[in-house]
N, C-alpha and C positions, 0 to 999 in steps of 0.2 A: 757207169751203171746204165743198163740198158734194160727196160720195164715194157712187158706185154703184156697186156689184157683180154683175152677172148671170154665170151659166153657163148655155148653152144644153144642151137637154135632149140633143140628138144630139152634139155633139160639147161637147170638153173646155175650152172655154177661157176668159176672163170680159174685163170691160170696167170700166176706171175711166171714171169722166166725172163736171165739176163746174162750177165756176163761183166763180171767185176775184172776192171785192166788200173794198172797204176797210169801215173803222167808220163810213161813214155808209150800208153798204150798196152804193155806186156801182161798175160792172165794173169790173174794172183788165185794161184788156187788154195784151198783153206780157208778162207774167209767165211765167214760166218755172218747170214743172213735171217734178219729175224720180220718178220712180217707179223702184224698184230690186226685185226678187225675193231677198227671202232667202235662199231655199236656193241659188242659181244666182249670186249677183250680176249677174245680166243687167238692165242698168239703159236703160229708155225717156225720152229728152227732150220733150218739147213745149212748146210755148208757146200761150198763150190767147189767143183770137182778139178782134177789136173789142168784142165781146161778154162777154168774159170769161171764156169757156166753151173747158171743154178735153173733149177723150177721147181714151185709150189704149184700142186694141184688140188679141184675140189673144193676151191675156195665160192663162199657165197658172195655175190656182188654186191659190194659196196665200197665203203672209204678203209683202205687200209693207210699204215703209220709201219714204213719199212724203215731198218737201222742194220747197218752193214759197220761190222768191227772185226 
């Protein structure tokens, strides 16, 4: 699992994005990624594309709680 975080300089808000591989490395696409904001509980779903690869955008910066099943 691979986790980026940007905030763009003019406005406020940041972006997960990664890429879900099992232990030999290989995508797993389908996966289901849940990303929750701590302070708010406003929680985003996604799921990972053929590629394995996900992002959430729009997000306000702070502490999120991600769970990948």
């Amino acid at each position: 699992l691979f986790l980026i975080t940007n905030a763009a300089a003019q406005t406020e808000s940041a972006r997960i994005q990664g890429t879900i591989t099992d232990q030999a490395g290989a995508a797993v696409p389908g996966v289901t990624v849940s990303v929750t904001e701590k302070a708010t509980n406003r929680n985003v779903i996604v799921q990972t594309g053929d590629n394995g690869s996900y992002s959430i955008l729009s997000l306000s910066p702070g502490q999120y709680q991600i769970e990948v099943t």
